[in-house]
C-alpha positions in Angstrom: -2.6 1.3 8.7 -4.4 2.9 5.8 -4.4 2.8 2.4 -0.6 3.2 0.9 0.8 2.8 4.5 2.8 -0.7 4.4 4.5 0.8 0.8 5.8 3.8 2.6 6.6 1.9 6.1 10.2 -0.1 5.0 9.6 -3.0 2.9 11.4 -5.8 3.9 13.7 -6.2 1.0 14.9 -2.6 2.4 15.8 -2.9 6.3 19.4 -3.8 5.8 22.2 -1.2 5.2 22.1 -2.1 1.6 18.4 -1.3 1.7 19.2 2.1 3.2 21.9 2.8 0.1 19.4 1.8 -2.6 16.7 4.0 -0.8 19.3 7.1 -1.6 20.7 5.8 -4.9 17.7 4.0 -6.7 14.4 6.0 -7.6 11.9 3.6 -7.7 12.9 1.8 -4.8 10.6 3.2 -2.6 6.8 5.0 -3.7 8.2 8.1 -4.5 12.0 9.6 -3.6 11.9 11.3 -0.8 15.2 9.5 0.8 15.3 11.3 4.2 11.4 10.7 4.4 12.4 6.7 3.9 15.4 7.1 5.8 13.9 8.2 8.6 11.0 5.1 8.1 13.8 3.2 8.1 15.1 3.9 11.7 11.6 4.0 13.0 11.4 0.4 11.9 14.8 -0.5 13.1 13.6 0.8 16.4 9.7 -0.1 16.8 8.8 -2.5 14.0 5.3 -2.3 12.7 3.8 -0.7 15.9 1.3 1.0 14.4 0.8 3.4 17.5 4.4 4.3 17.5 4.1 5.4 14.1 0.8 7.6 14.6 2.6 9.2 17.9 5.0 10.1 15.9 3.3 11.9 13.8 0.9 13.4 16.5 4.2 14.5 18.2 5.9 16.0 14.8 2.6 18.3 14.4 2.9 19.6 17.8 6.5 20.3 17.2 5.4 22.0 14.1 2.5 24.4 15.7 5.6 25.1 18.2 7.6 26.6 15.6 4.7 28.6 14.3 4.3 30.0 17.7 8.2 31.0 17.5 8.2 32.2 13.6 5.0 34.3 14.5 6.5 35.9 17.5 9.8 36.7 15.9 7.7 38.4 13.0 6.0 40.6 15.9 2.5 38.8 14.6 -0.1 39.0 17.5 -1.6 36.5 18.4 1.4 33.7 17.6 0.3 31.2 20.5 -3.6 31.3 18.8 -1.9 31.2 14.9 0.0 27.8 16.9 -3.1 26.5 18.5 -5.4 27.2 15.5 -2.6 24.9 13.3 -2.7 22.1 16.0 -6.4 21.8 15.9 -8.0 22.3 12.8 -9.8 19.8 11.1 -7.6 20.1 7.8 -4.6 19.0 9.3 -6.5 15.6 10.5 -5.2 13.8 7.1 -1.5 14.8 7.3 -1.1 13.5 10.8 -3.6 10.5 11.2 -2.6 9.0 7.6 1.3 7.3 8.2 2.0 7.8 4.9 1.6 11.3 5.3 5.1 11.6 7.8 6.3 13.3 4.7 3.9 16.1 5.2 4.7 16.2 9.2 8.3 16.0 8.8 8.8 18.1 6.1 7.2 20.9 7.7 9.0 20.5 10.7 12.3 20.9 8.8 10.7 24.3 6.3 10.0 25.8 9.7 12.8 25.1 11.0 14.2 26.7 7.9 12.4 29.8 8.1 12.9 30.3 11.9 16.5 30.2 10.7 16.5 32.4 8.2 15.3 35.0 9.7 17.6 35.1 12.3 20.1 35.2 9.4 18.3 38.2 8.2 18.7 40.6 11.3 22.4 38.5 12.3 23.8 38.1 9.0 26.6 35.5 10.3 27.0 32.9 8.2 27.1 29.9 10.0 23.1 30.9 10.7 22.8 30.9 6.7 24.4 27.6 6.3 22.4 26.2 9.1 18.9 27.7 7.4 20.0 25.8 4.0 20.4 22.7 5.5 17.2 22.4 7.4 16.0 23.2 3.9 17.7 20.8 1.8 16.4 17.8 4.5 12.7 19.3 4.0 13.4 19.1 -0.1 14.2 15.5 0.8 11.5 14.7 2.6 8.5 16.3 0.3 9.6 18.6 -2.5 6.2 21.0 -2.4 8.5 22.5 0.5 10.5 24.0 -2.4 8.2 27.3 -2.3 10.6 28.4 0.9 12.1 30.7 -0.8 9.8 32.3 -2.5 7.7 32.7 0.5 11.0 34.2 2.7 11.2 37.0 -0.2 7.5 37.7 0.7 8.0 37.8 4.2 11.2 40.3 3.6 9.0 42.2 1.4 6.3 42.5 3.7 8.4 43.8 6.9 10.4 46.4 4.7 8.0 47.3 1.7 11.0 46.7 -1.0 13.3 44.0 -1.8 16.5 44.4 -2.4 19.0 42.6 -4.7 22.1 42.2 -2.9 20.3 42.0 0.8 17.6 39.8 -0.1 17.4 37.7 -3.3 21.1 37.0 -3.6 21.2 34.8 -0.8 18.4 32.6 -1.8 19.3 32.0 -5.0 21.1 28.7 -4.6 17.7 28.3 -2.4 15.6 28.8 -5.5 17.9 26.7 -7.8 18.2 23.9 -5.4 14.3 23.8 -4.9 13.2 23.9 -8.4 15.6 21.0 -9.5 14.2 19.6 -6.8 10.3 20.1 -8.3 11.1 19.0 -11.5 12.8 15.9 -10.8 9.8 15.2 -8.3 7.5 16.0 -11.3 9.7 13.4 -13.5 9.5 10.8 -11.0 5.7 11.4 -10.8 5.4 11.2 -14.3 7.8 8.0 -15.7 8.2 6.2 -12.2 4.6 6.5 -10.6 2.5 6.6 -13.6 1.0 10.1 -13.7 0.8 10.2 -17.2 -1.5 9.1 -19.8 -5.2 10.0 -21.1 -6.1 10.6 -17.7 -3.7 13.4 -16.8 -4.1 14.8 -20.5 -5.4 18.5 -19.7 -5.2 21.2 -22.2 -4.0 24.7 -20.7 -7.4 26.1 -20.3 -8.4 22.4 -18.1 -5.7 24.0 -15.9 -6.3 27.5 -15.8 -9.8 26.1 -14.6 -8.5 23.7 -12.6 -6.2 26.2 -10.6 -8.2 28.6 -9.6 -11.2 26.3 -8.6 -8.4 24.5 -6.6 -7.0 27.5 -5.1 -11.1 28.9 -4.0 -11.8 25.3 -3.0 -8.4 25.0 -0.2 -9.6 28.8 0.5 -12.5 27.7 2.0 -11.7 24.7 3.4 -9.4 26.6 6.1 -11.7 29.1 6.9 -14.7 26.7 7.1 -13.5 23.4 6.8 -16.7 21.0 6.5 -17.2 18.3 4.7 -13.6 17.0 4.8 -13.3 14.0 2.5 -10.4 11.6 1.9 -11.3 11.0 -1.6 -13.1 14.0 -2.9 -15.1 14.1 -6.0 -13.2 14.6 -9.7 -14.2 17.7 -11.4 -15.0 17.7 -14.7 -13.2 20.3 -15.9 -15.3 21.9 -19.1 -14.3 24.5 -20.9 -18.0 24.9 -22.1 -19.4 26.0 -19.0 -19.0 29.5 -18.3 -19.3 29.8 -14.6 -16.2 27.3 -14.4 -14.2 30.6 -15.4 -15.4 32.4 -12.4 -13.4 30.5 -10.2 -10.0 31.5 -11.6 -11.6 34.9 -12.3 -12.6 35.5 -8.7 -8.7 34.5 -7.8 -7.6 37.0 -10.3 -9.7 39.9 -8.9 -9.0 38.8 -5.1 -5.2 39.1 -6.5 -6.0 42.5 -8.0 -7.7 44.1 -4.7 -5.1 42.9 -2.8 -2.3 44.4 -5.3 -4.2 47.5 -4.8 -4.7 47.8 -0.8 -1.2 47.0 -0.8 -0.2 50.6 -1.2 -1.5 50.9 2.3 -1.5 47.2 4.2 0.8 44.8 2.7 -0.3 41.7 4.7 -3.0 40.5 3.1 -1.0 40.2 -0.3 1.7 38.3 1.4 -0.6 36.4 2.9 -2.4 35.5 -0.7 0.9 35.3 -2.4 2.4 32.6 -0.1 -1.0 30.7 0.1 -1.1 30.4 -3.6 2.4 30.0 -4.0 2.7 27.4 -1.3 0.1 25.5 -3.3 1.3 26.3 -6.8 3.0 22.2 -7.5 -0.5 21.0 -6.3 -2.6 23.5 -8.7 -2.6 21.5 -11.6 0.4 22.9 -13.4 2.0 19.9 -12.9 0.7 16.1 -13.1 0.7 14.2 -10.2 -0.7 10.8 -9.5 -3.2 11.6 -7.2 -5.3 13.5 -9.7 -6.5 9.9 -11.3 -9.2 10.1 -8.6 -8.5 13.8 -7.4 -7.9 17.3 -7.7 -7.9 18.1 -4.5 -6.5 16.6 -1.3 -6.8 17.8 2.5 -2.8 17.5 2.7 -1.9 19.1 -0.3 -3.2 22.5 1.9 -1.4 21.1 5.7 1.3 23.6 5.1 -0.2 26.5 3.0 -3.0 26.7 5.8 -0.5 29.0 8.0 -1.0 31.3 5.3 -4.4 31.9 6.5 -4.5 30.8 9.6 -1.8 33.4 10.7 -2.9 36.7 10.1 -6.8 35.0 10.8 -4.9 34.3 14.0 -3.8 38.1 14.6 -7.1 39.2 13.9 -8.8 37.0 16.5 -6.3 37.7 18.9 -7.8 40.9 19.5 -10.8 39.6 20.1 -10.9 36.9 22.5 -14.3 35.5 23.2 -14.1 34.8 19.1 -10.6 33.3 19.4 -12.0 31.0 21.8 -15.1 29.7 20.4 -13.2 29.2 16.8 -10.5 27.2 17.5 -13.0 25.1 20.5 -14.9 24.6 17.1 -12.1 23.5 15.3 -10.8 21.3 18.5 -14.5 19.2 17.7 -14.2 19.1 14.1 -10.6 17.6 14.6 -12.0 15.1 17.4 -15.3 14.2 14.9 -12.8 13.9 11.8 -9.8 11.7 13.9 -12.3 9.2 14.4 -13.6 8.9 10.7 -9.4 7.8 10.3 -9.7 5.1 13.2 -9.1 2.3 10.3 -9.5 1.3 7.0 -13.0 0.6 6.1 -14.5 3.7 8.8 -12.7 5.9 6.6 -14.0 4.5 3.2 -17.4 3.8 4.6 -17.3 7.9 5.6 -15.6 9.2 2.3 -19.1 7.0 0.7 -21.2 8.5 2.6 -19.8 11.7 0.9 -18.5 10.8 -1.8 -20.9 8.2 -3.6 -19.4 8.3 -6.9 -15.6 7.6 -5.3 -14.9 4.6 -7.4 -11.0 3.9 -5.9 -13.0 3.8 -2.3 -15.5 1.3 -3.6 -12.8 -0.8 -4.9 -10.3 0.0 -1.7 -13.4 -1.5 0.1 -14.1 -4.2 -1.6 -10.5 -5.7 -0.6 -11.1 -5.3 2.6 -14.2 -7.2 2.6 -12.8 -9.9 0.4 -10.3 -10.5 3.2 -13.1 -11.2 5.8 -15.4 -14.6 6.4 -18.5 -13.9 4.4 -17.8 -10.6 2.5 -17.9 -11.5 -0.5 -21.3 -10.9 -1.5 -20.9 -7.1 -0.6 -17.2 -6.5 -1.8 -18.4 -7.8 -5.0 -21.4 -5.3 -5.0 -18.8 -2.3 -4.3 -16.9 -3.7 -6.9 -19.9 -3.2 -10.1 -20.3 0.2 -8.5 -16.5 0.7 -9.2 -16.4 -0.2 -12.8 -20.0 1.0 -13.3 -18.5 4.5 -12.3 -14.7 4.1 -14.0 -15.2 0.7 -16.3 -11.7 1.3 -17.2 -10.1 1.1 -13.6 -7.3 -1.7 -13.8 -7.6 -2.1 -9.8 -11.0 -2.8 -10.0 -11.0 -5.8 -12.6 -7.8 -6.8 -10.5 -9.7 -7.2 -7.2 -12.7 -8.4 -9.2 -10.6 -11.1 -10.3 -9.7 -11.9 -7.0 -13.2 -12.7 -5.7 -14.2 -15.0 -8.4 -11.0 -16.6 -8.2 -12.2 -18.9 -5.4 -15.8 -19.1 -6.1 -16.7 -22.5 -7.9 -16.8 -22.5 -11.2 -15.3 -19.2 -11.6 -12.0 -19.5 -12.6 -12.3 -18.7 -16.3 -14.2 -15.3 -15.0 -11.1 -14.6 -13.0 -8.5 -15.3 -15.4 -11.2 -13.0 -18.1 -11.0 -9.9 -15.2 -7.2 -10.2 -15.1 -7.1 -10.2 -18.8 -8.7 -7.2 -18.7 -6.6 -5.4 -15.8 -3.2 -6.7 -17.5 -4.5 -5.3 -20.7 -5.5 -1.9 -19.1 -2.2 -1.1 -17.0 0.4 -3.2 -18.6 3.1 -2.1 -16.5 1.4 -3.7 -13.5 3.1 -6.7 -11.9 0.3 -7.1 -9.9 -2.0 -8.5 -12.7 0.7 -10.3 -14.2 1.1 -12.1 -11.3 -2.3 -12.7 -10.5 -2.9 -13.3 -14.2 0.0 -16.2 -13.9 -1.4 -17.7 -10.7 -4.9 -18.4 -12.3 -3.4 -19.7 -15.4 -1.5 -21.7 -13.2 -4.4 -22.8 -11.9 -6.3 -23.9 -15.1 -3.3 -26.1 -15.8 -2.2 -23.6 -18.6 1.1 -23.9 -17.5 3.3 -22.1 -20.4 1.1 -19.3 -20.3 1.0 -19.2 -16.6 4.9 -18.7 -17.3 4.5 -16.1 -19.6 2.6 -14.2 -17.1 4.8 -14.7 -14.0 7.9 -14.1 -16.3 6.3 -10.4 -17.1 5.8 -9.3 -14.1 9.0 -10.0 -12.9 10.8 -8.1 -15.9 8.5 -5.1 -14.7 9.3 -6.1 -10.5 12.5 -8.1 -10.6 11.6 -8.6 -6.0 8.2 -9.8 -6.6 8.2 -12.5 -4.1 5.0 -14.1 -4.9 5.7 -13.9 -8.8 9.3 -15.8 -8.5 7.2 -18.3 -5.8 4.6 -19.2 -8.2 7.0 -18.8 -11.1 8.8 -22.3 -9.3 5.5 -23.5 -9.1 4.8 -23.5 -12.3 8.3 -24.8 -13.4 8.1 -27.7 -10.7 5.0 -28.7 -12.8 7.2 -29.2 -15.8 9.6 -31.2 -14.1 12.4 -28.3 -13.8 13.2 -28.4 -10.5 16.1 -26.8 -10.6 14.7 -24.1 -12.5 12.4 -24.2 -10.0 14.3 -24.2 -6.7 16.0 -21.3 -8.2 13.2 -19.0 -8.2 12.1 -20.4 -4.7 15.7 -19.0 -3.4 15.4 -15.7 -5.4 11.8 -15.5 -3.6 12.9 -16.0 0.0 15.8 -13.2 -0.9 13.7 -11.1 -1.6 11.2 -12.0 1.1 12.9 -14.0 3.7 10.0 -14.6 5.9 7.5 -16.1 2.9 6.4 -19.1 4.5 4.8 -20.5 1.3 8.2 -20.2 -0.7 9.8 -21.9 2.4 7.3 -25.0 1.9 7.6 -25.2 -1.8 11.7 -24.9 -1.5 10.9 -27.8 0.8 8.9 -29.6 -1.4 11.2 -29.5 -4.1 14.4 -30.1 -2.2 12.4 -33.8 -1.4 11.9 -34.3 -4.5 15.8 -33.8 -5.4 16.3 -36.5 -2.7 18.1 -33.2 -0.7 16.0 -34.4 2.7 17.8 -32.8 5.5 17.9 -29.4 3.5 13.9 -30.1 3.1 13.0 -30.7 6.2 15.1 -27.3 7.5 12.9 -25.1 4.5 9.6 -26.9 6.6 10.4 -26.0 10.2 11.0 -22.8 8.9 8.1 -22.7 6.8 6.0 -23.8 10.5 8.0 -21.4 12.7 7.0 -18.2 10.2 3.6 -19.7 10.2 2.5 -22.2 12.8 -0.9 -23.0 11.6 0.4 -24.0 7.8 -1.1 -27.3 7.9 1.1 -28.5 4.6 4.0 -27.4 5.9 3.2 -30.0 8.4 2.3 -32.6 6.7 5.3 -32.2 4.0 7.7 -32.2 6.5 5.8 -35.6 7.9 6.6 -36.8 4.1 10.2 -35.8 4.9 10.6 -37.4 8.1 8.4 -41.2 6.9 11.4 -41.4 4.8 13.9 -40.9 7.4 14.6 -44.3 9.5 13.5 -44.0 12.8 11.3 -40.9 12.4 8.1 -42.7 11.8 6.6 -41.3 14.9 7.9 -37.6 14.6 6.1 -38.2 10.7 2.6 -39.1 12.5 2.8 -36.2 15.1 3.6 -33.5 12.0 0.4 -35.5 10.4 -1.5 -35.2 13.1 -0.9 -31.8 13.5 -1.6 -31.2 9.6 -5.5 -33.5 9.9 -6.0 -30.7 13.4 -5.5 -27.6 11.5 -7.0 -28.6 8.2 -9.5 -31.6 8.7 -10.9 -31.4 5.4 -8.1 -31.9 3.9 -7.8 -35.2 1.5 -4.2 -35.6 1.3 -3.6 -34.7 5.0 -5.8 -37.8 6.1 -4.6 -39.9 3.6 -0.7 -39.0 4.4 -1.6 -39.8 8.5 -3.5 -43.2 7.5 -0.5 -44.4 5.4 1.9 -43.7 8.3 -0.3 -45.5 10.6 0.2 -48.5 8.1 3.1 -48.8 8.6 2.9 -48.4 12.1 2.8 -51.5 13.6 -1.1 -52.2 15.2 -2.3 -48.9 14.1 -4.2 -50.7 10.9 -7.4 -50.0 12.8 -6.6 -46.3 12.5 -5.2 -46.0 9.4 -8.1 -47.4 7.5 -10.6 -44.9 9.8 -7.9 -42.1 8.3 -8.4 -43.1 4.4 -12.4 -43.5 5.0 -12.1 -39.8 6.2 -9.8 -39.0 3.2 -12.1 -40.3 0.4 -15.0 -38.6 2.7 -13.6 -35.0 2.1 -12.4 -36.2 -1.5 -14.1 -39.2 -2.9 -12.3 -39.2 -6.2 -9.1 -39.6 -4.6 -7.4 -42.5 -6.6 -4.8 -42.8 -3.9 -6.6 -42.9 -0.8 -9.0 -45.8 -2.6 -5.6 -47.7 -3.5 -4.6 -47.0 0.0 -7.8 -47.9 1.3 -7.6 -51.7 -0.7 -4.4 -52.2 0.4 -5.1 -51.9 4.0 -8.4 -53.9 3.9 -6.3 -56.8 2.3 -4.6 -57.3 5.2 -8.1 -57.8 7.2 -10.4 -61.0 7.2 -13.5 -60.6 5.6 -13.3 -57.6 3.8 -12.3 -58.8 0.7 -15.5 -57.3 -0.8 -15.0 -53.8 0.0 -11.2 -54.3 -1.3 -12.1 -54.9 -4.7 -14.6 -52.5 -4.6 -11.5 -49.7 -3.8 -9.8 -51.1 -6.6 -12.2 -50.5 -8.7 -12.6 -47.1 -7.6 -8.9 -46.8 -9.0 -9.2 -48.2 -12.0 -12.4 -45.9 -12.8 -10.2 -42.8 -11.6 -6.7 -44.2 -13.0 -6.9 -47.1 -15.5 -4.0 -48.4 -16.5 -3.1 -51.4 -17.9 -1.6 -53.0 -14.6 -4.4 -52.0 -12.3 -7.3 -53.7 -14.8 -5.6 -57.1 -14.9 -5.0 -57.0 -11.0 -8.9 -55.8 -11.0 -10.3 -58.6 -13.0 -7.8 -61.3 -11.3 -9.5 -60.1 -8.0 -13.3 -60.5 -10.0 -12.0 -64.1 -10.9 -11.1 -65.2 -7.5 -14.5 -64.0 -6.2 
């Protein structure tokens, strides 16, 4: 998967029916609202799971479908060349992003359905019968529902009218897409609300004055121009203009738009196909121009699959041009057949594609940082994540992400927790509205043993993300700390409902459940814990706690600790819980002291495994010696009262 993939692909807190109600009824529940697009996620998941190549077949298989329908709009135009304007779609290079990038379905699909569409409403045209017309608006209200930018159907059908006939007509041809146009352009703007108060497009970052995007349009409409006819140096993240008012030759772009537009206007008196072509192109791309803010223009203006469906604009009547000659035809689209196979395999996972978009794009700060994740995530990669991470913030110092996953890799480098929680600080201060550094923010706290802060935190992001597993999870933590368990096995519960298969919540539920005296109900939370998550060594060795205290179940408690000391075997408190089991083992006293020795070796300030340790050697001859030396290892790490008169009793009898 890439990038936004696993927010697009069902969450788990949507796979049931009710999930598939709030994906209709609730904006915000998923990215962005494009129910059908979600919908249709949804079944996928229901069927496949997280099969990954299921997903990219898909996708692969909805683009062929999609060049299929070209082939068929094309010929029902009377286009030549309709099977090289279909093959020219399949391959080129542009289309790479749309169909290799999951979260991208919405560009597949929803093209699939506007063709589908348009195929249909031109049959309506020559037919007229009605239920044709009916049948055209629906495939056109599930293509609004599955990406909005589809909404320039209509507009684009009035061109294509215009184009065949050389007038338009009131009654004939815009009456019956005016519910078309009304439908599509509530559709844009509550897309363009949603972008704005529920994504976050908004803010000084999105703050361009009306000559930024006059600029901004016509550079963007030259820029996609190109990119169909010669498309090179693809990019998944490409650079931010700086859009400057100042600097004349900025105005030539949208100058050399406006006199293409002229010309055009002008030859039209004679060949009306290049206009429609232009027209549709532009207006295809007209919610992606810079009219309207969207969130991708934090990093970008541009995007390869903001252009996947006004390409056939261009590749159309380029198409009927090369038809006629067919040598060219062929060598073009083989050249575009390589440029898609040398671009697929820049998309062949995470960190290929943002090692590629650096090669290109040096100055792409949300790659560096994108990278820097995945390198945190793997043995040893720290040192360079945290390198891509000072170019981010070197290049955009006032990139939340960034001091986020900065905070992230100092949070487990030695002595850098107060650096973490200062990173986090800094992220929660820059983007507020992000549960993510809340949480994260919390769990550091939480670590530092500022535990009412740490609430604070948690408590914050879970106003702002009320199914924030891991925020509720630690939230428990933090209120188990304070002795409010059930405060605290409360949030546990709300965690796992929102995220049955969190193994973590699972073995804190556990852990507090024991501590309620609530055994059998613990021990159930840690066999689940160790069936999501074999390998989770304290699950193991708290459902050993569990079962010590059970009569009878000594043995199954040694086996869970064994099992804890194999998968973790530095861990302190795993050796130490095995050696006390052992002592109370009868004839495992040999063992048990070998198991505290290794517990005080991976944590020699232990004050229980020294205790332990004492204890154990009292009941063997001769080392009486190295028992009062345990003891007072304990009263160095814990004196009390109790321990320094048993300590100096011990002294006297030596």
């Amino acid at each position: 998967m890439l990038w936004d993939d696993a927010a697009h692909v069902t969450r788990l807190d949507l796979r049931s029916l009710h999930g598939l109600w709030r994906i209709w009824t609730v904006p915000g529940a998923t990215q962005q609202y494009y129910p059908l697009l979600h919908s249709a996620f949804w079944i996928e998941h229901a069927v496949w799971g997280d099969s990954v190549l299921c997903y990219h077949l898909l996708n692969v298989a909805l683009h062929a479908l999609a060049a299929c329908l070209v082939v068929k709009i094309v010929r029902r135009l009377e286009i030549h060349g309709a099977l090289l304007a279909g093959l020219l779609f399949a391959l080129h290079p542009l289309c790479v992003e749309s169909v290799a990038w999951i979260s991208e379905q919405k560009s597949t699909l929803s093209v699939v359905f506007y063709l589908a569409a348009a195929l249909a409403y031109l049959k309506f045209d020559d037919s007229r019968k009605r239920s044709t017309y009916f049948l055209a608006f629906v495939w056109f209200a599930a293509a609004l529902l599955t990406k909005t930018v589809t909404a320039a159907l209509p507009g684009a059908l009035l061109v294509i009218l215009w184009w065949r006939r050389g007038r338009i007509e009131w009654k004939r041809d815009v009456q019956p897409l005016v519910p078309w146009f009304a439908v599509g352009a509530s559709a844009g703007l509550f897309t363009a609300w949603v972008e704005s108060t529920l994504i976050g497009a908004q803010g000084a970052g999105f703050a361009l004055t009306p000559v930024q995007r006059f600029l901004l349009a016509g550079r963007a409409l030259c820029f996609y121009a190109v990119k169909v006819i010669l498309p090179g140096d693809l990019v998944f993240f490409y650079p931010r203009w700086n859009l400057d008012a100042a600097e004349w030759w900025q105005y030539l772009f949208p100058a050399g738009a406006i006199a293409v537009a002229v010309a055009l206007w002008r030859m039209a008196r004679f060949h009306r196909a290049p206009l429609a072509a232009f027209l549709i192109f532009a207006g295809t791309l007209f919610p992606v121009l810079g009219f309207f803010n969207i969130y991708p223009f934090r990093y970008s203006y541009v995007a390869d699959h903001f252009a996947y469906l006004a390409a056939l604009a261009i590749l159309v009547p380029l198409a009927s041009v090369l038809s006629r000659r067919p040598l060219v035809a062929i060598l073009f689209a083989a050249i575009l057949g390589a440029a898609t196979w040398q671009q697929s395999a820049t998309y062949r996972d995470e960190e290929t594609l943002y090692r590629a978009t650096l090669q290109r794009n040096p100055d792409a700060w949300l790659a560096h940082n994108n990278l820097a994740n995945i390198l945190l995530a793997r043995p040893g990669g720290a040192a360079q994540a945290m390198r891509h991470l000072q170019d981010a913030l070197r290049l955009k110092p006032d990139f939340p992400e960034a001091h986020l996953t900065l905070g992230n890799a100092l949070l487990d480098q030695p002595g850098r927790l107060d650096d973490a929680i200062a990173e986090y600080e800094t992220a929660a201060r820059l983007a507020p509205g992000s549960e993510r550094a809340h949480t994260n923010l919390g769990n550091a706290l939480l670590r530092k043993g500022r535990t009412p802060e740490a609430i604070a935190q948690l408590q914050q992001a879970l106003l702002i993300d009320p199914a924030n597993a891991e925020a509720r999870n630690n939230l428990g933590n933090a209120l188990s700390q304070t002795g409010a368990l059930p405060e605290a096995i409360a949030q546990y519960r709300a965690a796992l409902r929102a995220k049955p298969d969190f193994a973590e919540a699972h073995n804190n539920l556990g852990r507090a459940l024991a501590q309620t005296g609530t055994l059998a109900d613990a021990i159930a939370e840690f066999q689940t814990a160790i069936r999501l998550k074999p390998d989770h060594w304290s699950a193991h060795s708290n459902l050993g706690n569990a079962l010590a205290m059970l009569p009878g179940r000594l043995d199954d408690a040694i086996a869970e600790y064994r099992t804890a000391v194999r998968l973790q075997p530095d861990s302190s408190a795993a050796h130490n819980n095995l050696g006390f089991a052992l002592f109370k083992k009868q004839g495992a006293l040999t063992e048990a002291i070998a198991e505290y020795r290794e517990a005080l070796r991976c944590d020699p300030d232990s004050a229980d495994a020294h205790y332990n340790l004492a204890v154990a050697l009292a009941q063997v001859l001769g080392q009486e010696q190295q028992m009062i030396a345990e003891f007072e290892a304990v009263l160095r790490l814990k004196p009390t009262p109790g321990m320094k008169r048993l300590v100096n009793h011990l002294r006297s009898l030596k």
